[in-house]
LOLODREN-782859 format. One record per residue (C-alpha): x, y, z; residue number from 1; residue in one letter. Coordinates in nm, 2 decimals, padded with zeros to 4 digits, always signed. Last residue first. Layout:
{x=X	y=Y	z=Z	num=NUM	residu=A}
...
This chain:
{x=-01.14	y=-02.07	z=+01.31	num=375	residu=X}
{x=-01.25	y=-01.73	z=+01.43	num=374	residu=X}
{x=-00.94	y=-01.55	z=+01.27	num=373	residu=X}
{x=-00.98	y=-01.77	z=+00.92	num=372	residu=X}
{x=-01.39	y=-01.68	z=+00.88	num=371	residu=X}
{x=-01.30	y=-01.34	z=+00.96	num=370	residu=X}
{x=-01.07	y=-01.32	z=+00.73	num=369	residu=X}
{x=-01.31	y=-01.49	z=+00.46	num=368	residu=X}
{x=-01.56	y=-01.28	z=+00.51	num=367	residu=X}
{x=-01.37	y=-00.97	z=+00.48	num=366	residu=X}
{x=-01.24	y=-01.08	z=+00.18	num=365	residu=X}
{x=-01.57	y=-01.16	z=-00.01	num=364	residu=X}
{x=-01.71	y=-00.87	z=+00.13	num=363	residu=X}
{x=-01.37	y=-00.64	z=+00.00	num=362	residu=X}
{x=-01.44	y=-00.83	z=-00.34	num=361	residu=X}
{x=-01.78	y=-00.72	z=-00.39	num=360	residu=X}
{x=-01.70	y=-00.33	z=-00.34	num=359	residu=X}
{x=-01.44	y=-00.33	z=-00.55	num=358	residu=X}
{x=-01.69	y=-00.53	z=-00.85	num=357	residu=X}
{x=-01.93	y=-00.28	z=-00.77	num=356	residu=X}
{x=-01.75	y=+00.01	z=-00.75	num=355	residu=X}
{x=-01.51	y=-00.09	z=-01.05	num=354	residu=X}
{x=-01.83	y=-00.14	z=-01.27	num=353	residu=X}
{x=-01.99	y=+00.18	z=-01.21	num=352	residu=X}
{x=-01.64	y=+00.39	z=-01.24	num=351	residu=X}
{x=-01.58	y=+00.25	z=-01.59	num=350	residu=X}
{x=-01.95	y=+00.31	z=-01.71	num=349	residu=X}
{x=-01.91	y=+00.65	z=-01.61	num=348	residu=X}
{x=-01.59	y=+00.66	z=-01.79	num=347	residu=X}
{x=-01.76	y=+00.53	z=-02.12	num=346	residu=X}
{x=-02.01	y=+00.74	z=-02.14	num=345	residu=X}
{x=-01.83	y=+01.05	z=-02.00	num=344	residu=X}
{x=-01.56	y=+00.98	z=-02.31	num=343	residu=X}
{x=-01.82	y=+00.96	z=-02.54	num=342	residu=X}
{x=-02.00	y=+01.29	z=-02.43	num=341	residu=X}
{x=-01.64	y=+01.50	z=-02.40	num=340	residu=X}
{x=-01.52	y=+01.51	z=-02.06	num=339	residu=X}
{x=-01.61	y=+01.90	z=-01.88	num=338	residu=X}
{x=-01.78	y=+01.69	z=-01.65	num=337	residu=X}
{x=-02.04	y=+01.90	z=-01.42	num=336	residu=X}
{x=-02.39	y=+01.81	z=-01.52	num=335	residu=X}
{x=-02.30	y=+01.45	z=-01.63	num=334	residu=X}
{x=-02.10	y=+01.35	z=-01.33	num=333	residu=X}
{x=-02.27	y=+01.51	z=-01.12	num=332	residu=X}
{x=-02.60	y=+01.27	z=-01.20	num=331	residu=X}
{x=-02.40	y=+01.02	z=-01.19	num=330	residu=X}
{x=-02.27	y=+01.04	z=-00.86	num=329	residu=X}
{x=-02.62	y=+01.10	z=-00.76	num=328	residu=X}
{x=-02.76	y=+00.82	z=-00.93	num=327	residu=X}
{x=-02.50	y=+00.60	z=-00.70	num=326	residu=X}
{x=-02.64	y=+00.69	z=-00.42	num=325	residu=X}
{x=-02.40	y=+00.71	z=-00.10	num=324	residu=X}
{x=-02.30	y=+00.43	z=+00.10	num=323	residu=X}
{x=-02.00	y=+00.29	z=-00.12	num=322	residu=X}
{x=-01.85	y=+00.69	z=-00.21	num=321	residu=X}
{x=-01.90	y=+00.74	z=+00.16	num=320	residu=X}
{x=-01.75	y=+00.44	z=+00.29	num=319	residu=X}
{x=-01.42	y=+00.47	z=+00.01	num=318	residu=X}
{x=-01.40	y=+00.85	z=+00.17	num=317	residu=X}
{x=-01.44	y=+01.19	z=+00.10	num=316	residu=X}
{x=-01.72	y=+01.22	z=-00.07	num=315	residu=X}
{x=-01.94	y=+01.56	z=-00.03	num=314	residu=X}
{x=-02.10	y=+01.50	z=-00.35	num=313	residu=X}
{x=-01.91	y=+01.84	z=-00.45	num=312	residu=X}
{x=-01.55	y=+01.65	z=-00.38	num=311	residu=X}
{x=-01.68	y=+01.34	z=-00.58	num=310	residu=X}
{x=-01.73	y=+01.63	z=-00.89	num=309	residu=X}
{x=-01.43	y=+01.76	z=-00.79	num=308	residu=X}
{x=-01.25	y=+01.41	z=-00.82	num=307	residu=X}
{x=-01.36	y=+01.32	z=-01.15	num=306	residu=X}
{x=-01.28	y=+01.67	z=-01.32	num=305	residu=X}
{x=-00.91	y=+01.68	z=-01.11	num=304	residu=X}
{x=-00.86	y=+01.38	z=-01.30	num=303	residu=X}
{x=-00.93	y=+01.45	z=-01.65	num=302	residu=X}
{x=-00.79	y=+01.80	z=-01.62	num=301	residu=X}
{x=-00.46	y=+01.68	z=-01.51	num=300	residu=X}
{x=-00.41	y=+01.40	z=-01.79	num=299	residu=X}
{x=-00.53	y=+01.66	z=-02.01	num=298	residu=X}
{x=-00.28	y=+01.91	z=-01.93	num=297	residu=X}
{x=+00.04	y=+01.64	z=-01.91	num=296	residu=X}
{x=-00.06	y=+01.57	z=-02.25	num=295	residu=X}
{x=-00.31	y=+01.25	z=-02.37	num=294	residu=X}
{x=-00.24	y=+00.98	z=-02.62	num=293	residu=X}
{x=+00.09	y=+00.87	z=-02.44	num=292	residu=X}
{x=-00.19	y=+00.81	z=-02.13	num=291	residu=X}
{x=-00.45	y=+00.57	z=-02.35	num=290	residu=X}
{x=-00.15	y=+00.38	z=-02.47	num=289	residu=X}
{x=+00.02	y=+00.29	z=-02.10	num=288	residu=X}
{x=-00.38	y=+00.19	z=-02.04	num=287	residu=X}
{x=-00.37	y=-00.03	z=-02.30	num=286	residu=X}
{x=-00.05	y=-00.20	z=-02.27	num=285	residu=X}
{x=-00.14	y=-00.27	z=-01.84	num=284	residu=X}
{x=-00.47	y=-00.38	z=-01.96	num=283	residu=X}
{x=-00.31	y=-00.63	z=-02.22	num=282	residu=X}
{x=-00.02	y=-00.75	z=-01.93	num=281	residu=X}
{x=-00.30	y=-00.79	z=-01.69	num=280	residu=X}
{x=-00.51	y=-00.98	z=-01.91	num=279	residu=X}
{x=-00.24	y=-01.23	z=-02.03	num=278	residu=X}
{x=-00.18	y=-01.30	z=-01.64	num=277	residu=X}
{x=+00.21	y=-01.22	z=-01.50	num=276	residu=X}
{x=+00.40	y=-01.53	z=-01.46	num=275	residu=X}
{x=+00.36	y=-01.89	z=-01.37	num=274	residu=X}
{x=+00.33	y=-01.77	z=-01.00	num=273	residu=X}
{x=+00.53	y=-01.88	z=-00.67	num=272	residu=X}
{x=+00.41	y=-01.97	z=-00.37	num=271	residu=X}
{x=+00.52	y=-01.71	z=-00.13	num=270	residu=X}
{x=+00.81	y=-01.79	z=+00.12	num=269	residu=X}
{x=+00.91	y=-01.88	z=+00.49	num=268	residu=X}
{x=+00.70	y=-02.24	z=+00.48	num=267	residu=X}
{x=+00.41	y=-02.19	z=+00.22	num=266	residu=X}
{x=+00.25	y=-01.86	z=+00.13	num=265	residu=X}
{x=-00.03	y=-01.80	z=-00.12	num=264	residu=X}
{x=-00.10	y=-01.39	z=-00.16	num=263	residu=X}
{x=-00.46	y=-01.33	z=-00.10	num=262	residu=X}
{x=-00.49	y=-01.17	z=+00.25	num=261	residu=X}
{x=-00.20	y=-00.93	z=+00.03	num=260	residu=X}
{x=-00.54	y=-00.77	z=-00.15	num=259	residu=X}
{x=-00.41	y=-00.67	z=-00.46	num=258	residu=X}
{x=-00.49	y=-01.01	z=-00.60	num=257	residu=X}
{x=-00.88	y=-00.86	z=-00.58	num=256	residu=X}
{x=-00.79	y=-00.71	z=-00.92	num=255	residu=X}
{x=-00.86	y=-01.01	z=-01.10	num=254	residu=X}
{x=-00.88	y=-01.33	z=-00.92	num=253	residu=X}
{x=-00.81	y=-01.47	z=-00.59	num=252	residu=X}
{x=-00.63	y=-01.73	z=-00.39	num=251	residu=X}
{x=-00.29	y=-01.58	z=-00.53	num=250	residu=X}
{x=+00.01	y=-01.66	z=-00.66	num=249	residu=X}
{x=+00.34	y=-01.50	z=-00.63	num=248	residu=X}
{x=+00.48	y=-01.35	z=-00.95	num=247	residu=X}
{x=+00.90	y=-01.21	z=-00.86	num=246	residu=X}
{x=+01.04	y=-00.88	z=-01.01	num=245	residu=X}
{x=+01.35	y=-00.86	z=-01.23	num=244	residu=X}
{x=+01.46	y=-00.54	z=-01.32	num=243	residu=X}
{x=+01.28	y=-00.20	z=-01.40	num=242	residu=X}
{x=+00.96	y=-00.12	z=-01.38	num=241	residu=X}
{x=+00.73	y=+00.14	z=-01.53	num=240	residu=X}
{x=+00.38	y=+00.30	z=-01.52	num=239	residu=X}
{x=+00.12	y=+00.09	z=-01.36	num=238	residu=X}
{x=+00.22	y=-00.27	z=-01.39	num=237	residu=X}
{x=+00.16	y=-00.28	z=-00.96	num=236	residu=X}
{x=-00.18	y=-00.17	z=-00.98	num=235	residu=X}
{x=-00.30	y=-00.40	z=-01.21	num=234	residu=X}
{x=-00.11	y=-00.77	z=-01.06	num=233	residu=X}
{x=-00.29	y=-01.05	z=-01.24	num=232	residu=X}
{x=-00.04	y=-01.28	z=-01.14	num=231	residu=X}
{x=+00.05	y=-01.12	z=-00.82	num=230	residu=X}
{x=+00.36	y=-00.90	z=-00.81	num=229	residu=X}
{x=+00.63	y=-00.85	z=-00.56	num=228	residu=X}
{x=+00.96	y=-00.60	z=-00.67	num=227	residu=X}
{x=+01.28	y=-00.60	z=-00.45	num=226	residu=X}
{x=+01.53	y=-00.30	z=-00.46	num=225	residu=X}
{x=+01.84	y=-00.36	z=-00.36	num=224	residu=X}
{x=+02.02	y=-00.43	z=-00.72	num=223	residu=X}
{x=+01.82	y=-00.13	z=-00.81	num=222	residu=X}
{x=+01.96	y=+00.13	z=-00.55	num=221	residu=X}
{x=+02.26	y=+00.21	z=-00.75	num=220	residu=X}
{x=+02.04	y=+00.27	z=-01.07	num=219	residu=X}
{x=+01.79	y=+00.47	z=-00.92	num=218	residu=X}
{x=+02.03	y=+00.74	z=-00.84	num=217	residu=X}
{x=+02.19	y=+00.72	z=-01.16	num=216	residu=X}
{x=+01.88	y=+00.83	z=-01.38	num=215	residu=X}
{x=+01.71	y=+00.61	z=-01.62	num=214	residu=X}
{x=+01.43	y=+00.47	z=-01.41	num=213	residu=X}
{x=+01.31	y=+00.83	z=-01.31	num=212	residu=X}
{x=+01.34	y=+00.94	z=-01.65	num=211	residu=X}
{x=+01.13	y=+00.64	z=-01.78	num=210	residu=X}
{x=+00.85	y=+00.74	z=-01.50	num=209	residu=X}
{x=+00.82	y=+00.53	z=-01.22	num=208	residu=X}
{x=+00.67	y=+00.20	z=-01.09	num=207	residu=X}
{x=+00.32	y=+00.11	z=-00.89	num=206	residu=X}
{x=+00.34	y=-00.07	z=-00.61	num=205	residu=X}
{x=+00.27	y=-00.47	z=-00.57	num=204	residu=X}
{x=+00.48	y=-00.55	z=-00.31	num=203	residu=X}
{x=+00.75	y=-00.28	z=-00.38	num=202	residu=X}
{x=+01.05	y=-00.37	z=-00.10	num=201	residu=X}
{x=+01.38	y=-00.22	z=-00.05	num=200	residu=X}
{x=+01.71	y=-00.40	z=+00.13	num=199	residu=X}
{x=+01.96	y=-00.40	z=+00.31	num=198	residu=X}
{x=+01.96	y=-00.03	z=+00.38	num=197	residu=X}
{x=+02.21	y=+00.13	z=+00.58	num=196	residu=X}
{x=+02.44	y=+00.24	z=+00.33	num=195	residu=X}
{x=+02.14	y=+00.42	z=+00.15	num=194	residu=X}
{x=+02.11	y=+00.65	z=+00.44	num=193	residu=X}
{x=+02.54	y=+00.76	z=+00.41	num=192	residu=X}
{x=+02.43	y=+00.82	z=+00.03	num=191	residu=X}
{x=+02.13	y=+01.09	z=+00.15	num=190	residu=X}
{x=+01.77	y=+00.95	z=+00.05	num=189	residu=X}
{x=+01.63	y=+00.96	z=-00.34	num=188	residu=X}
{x=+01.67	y=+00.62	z=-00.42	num=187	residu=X}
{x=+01.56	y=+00.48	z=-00.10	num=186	residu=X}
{x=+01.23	y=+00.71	z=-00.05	num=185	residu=X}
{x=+01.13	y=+00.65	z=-00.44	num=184	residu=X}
{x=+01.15	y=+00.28	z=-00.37	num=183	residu=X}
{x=+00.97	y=+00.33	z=-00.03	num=182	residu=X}
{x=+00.72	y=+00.55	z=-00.15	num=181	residu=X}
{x=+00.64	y=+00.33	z=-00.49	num=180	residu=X}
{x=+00.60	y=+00.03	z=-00.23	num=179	residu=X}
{x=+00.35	y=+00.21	z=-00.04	num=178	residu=X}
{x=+00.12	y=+00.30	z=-00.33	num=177	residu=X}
{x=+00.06	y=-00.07	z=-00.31	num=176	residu=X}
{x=+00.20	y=-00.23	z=+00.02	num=175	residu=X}
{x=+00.54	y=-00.10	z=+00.13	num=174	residu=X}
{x=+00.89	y=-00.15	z=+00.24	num=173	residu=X}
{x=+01.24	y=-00.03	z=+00.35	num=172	residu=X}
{x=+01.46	y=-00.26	z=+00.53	num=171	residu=X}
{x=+01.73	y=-00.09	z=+00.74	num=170	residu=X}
{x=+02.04	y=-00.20	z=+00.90	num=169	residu=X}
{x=+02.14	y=-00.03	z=+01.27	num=168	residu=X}
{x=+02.52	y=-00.02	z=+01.33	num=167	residu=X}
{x=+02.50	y=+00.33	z=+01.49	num=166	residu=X}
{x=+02.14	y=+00.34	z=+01.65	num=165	residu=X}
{x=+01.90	y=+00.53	z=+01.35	num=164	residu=X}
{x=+01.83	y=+00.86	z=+01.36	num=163	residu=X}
{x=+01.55	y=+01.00	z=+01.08	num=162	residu=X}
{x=+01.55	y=+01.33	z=+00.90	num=161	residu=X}
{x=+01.68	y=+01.14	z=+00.56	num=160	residu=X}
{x=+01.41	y=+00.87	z=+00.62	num=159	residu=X}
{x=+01.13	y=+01.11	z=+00.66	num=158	residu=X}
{x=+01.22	y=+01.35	z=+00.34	num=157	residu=X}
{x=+01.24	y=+01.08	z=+00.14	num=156	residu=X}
{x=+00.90	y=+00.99	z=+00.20	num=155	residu=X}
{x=+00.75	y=+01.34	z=+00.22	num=154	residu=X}
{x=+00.90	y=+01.40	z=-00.13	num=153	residu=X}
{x=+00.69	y=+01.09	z=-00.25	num=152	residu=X}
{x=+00.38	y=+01.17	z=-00.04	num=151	residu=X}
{x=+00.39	y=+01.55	z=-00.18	num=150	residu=X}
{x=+00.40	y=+01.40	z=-00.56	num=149	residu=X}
{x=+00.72	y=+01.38	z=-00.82	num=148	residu=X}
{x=+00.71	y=+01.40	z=-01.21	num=147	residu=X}
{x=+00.34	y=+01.48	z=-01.19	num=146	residu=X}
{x=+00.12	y=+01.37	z=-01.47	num=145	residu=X}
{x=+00.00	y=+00.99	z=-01.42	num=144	residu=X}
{x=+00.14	y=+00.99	z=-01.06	num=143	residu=X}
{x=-00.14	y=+01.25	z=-01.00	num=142	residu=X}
{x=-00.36	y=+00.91	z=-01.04	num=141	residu=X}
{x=-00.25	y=+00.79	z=-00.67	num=140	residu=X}
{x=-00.24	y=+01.09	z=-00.53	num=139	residu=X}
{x=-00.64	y=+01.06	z=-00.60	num=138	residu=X}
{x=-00.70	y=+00.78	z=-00.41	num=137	residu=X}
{x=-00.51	y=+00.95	z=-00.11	num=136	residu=X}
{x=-00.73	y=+01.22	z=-00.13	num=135	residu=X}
{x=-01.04	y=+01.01	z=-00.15	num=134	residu=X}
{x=-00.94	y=+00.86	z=+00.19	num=133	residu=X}
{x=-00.99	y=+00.46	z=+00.25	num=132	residu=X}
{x=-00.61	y=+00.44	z=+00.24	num=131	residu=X}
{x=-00.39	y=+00.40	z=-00.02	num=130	residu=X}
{x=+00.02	y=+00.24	z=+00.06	num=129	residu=X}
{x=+00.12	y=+00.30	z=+00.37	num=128	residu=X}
{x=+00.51	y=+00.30	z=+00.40	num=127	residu=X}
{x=+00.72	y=+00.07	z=+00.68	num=126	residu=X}
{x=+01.01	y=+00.10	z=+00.77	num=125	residu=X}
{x=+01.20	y=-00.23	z=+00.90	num=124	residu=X}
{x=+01.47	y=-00.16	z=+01.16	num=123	residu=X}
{x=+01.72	y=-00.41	z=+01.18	num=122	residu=X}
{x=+01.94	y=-00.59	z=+01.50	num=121	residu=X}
{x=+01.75	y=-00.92	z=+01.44	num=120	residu=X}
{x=+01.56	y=-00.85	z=+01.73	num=119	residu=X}
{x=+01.31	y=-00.61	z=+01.50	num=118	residu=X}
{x=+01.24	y=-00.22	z=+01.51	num=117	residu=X}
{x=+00.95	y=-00.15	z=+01.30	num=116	residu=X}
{x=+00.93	y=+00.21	z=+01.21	num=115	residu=X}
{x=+00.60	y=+00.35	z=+01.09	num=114	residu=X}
{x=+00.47	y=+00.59	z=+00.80	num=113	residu=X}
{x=+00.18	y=+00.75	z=+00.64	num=112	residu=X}
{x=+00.10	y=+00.99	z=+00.46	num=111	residu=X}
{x=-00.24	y=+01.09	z=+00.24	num=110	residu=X}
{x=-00.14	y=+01.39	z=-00.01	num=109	residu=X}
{x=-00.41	y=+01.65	z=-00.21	num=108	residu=X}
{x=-00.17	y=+01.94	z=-00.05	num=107	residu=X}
{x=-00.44	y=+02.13	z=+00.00	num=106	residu=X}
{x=-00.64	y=+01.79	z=+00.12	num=105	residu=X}
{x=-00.38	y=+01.71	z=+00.34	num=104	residu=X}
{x=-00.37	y=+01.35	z=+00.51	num=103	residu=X}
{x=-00.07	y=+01.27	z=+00.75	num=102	residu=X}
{x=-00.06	y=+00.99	z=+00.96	num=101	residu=X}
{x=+00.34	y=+00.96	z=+01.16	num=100	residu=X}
{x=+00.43	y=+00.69	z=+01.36	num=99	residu=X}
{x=+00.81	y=+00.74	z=+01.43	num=98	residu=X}
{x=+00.83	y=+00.43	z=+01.64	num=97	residu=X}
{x=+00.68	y=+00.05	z=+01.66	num=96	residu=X}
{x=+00.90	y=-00.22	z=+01.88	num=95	residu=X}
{x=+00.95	y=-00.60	z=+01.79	num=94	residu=X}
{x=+00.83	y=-00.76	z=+02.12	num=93	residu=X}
{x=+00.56	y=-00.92	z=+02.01	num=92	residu=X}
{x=+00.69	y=-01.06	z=+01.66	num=91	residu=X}
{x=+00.84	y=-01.36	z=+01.65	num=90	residu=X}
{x=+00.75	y=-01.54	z=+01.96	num=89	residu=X}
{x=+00.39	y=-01.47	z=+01.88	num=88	residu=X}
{x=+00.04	y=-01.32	z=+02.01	num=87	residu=X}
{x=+00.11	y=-00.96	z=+01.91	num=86	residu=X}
{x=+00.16	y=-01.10	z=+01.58	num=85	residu=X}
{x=-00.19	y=-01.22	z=+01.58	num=84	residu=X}
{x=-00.37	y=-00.92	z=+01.70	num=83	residu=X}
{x=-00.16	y=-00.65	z=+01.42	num=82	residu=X}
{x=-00.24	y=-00.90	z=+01.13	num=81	residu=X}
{x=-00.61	y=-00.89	z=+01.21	num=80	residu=X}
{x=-00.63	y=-00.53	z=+01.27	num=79	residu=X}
{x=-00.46	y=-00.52	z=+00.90	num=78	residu=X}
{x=-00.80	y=-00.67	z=+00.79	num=77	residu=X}
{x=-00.92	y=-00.28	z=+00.78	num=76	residu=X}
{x=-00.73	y=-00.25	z=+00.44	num=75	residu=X}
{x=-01.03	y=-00.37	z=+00.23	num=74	residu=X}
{x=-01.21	y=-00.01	z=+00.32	num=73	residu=X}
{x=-01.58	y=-00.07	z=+00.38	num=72	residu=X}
{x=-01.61	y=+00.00	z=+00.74	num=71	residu=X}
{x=-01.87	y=-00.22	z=+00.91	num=70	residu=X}
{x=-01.53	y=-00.39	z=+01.05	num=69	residu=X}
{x=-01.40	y=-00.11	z=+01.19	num=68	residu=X}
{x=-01.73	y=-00.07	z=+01.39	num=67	residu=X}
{x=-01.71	y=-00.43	z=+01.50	num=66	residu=X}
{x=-01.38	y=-00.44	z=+01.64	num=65	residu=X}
{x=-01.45	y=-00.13	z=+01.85	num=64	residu=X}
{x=-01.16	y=+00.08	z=+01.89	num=63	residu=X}
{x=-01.01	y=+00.21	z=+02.25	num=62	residu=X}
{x=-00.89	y=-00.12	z=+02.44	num=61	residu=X}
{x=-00.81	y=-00.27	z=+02.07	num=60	residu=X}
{x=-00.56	y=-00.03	z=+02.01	num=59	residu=X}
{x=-00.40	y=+00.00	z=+02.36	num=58	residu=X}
{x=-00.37	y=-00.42	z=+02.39	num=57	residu=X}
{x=-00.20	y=-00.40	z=+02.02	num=56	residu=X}
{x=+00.02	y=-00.12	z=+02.07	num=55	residu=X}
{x=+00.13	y=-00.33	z=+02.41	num=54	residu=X}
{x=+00.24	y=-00.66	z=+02.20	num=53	residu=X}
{x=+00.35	y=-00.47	z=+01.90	num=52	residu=X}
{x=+00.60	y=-00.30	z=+02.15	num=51	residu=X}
{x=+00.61	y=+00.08	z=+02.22	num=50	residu=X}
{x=+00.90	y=+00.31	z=+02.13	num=49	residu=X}
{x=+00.97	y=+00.67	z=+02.24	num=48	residu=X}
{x=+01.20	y=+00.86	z=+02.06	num=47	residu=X}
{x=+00.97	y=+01.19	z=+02.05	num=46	residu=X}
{x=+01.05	y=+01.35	z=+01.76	num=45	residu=X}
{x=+00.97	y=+01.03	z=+01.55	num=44	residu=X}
{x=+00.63	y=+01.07	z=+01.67	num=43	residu=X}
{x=+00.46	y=+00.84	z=+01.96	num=42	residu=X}
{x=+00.27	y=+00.51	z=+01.86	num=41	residu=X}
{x=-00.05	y=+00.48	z=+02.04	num=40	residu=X}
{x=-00.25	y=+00.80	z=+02.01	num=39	residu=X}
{x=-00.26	y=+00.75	z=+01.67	num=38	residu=X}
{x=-00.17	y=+00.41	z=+01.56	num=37	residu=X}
{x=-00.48	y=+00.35	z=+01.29	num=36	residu=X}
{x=-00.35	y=+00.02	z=+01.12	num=35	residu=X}
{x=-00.23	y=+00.05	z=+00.81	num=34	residu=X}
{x=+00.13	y=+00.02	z=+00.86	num=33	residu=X}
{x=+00.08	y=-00.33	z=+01.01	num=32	residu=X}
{x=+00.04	y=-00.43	z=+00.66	num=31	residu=X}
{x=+00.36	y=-00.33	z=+00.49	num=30	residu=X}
{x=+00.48	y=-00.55	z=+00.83	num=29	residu=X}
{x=+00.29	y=-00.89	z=+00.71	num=28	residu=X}
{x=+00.42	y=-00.83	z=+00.38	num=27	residu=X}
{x=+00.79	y=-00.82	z=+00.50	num=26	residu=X}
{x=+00.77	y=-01.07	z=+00.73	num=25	residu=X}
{x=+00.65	y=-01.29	z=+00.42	num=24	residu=X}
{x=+00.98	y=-01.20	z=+00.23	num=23	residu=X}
{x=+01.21	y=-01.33	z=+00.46	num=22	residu=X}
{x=+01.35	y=-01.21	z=+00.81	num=21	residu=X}
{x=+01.59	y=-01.55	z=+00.94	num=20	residu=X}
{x=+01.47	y=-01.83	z=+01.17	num=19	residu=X}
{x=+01.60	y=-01.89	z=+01.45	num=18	residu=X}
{x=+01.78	y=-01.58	z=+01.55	num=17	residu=X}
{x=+01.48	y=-01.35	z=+01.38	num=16	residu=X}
{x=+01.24	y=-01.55	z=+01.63	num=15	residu=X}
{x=+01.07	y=-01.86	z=+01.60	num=14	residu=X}
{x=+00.71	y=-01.90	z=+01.79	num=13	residu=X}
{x=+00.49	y=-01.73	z=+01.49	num=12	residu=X}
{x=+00.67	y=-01.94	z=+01.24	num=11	residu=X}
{x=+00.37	y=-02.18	z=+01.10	num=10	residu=X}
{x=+00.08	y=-01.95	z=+01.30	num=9	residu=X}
{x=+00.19	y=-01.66	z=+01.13	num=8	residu=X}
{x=+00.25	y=-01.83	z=+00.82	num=7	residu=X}
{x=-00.16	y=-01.87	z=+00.85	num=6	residu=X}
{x=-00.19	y=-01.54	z=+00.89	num=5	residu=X}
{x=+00.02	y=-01.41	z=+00.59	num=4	residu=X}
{x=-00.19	y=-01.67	z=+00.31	num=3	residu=X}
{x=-00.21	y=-02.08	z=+00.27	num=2	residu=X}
{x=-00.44	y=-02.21	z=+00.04	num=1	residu=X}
């Protein structure tokens, strides 16, 4: 079936005037977001603005293809997505600003952010969602206990610094944990920011709190914000939603739907799901049960446990945790958890299947992109 690359070679040669922004725009920019711009796309203090077509020549001119692609992270297929839309009509002349890659380990918070400014008189901003980093995999389970993290605040924070051209409408967006920045960025932004947004897109990002939800800021935005799942979405029932949100299908199964190379398209839009899996909806219940059993404390403890003990192994990315020995992760894991015996059982059993089965599925996608760019 159809996916973002293939829609690329569909509408590729109409432009915004032709052929209005939709929904698979929007995924195909959460995506350019993960490409590596530094060095290429200036910061916003600069102003400066490069086209797709010229960040793409600079990017591949100083990165070796095949290096990135030894790399284990799924998100490296985004090179893909930045080479064929600097190829089109559509999208080579769109210009990338206010690049700016932030990963603090003090302040446990992987950042990212680009502007996309298009010919239909919009700027879309884009948010990355979880990189390769460890830090930015464990900002993502924060979420369980902290009312706000640093990448959250640093979201709103960008678009309320930012200067757009009088006139200019915004689209906010993002992939994964990029979608819960860009809701959280729009809700909480300054009122005369809000006004310029058209509108705010989650694909597959986690929700919010039930105080979050409840409070009036969000409220406004809602009718604006626009929520993406697969059918077997995980990551995206995590927490709390609120609203309608549309099922798209996808080529794959289980977590792999995550992967946006997966997402069916046809014409301007994604093909649409029967509705959200059986098995996503009973994983979603049981893990929203496992966190109301634990406080705030434990939720905390649990987590920063896992991730010293990958700090200690010296991991500190997706590669490392992929390339290094499994029996020495385990091994940690059992001298240094400070997890009861069952619950070390069970959670090392946990990790062991979700690196294998991660693992398989980024080969399996990999393969398959590279299979579609060479065909």
């Amino acid at each position: 079936m159809a996916n973002i690359l293939d829609y690329l070679d569909w509408r590729g040669d109409l432009t915004f005037q032709a052929a209005a922004f939709n929904e698979v725009d929007n995924l195909l920019l959460a995506q350019l977001v993960y490409v590596a711009f530094d060095g290429i796309v200036e910061a916003p203090e600069s102003g400066e603005r490069i086209t797709v077509k010229e960040a793409s020549a600079r990017f591949f001119a100083s990165h070796d293809e095949k290096k990135i692609m030894e790399q284990v992270s799924q998100i490296k297929t985004a090179i893909y997505v930045l080479k064929k839309m600097a190829k089109t009509k559509r999208f080579a002349d769109a210009k990338l600003f206010a690049y700016v890659n932030e990963i603090s380990r003090l302040e446990e918070s992987q950042f990212a952010v680009i502007c996309v400014e298009l010919s239909d008189n919009s700027v879309y901003v884009a948010f990355r969602g979880t990189d390769s980093t460890i830090v930015g995999w464990k900002e993502n389970f924060n979420m369980g206990y902290l009312s706000t993290t640093p990448g959250q605040r640093k979201a709103a924070d960008y678009l309320n610094r930012m200067e757009f051209p009088k006139g200019k409408k915004l689209r906010v967006g993002g992939h994964s944990k990029g979608g819960n920045l860009s809701v959280y960025a729009a809700v909480k932004c300054s009122p005369c920011m809000q006004e310029k947004i058209l509108e705010v897109y989650s694909n597959d990002g986690p929700g919010f709190s039930r105080e979050m939800l409840e409070s009036e800021a969000y409220q406004r935005m809602l009718p604006k914000i626009k929520t993406i799942l697969p059918e077997s979405s995980i990551v995206g029932m995590l927490l709390e939603h609120q609203g309608e949100f549309e099922v798209v299908k996808s080529s794959q199964r289980g977590i792999q739907q995550h992967d946006p190379m997966s997402w069916e398209v046809l014409g301007a839009a994604f093909v649409p799901g029967e509705g959200i899996a059986q098995g996503s909806i009973l994983l979603d219940e049981t893990l929203k049960n496992w966190i109301v059993g634990l406080d705030k404390e434990q939720r905390q403890q649990l987590v920063d446990t896992v991730f010293d003990i990958l700090d200690e192994a010296d991991i500190r990315t997706l590669d490392d945790l992929c390339h290094s020995k499994w029996k020495t992760v385990q091994e940690l894991m059992r001298a240094k958890s400070k997890l009861a015996p069952e619950t070390q059982k069970l959670f090392l059993r946990a990790i062991k299947l979700l690196w294998k089965s991660g693992n398989d599925a980024i080969k399996r996608t990999v393969k398959k992109t590279g299979k579609e760019m060479t065909s």
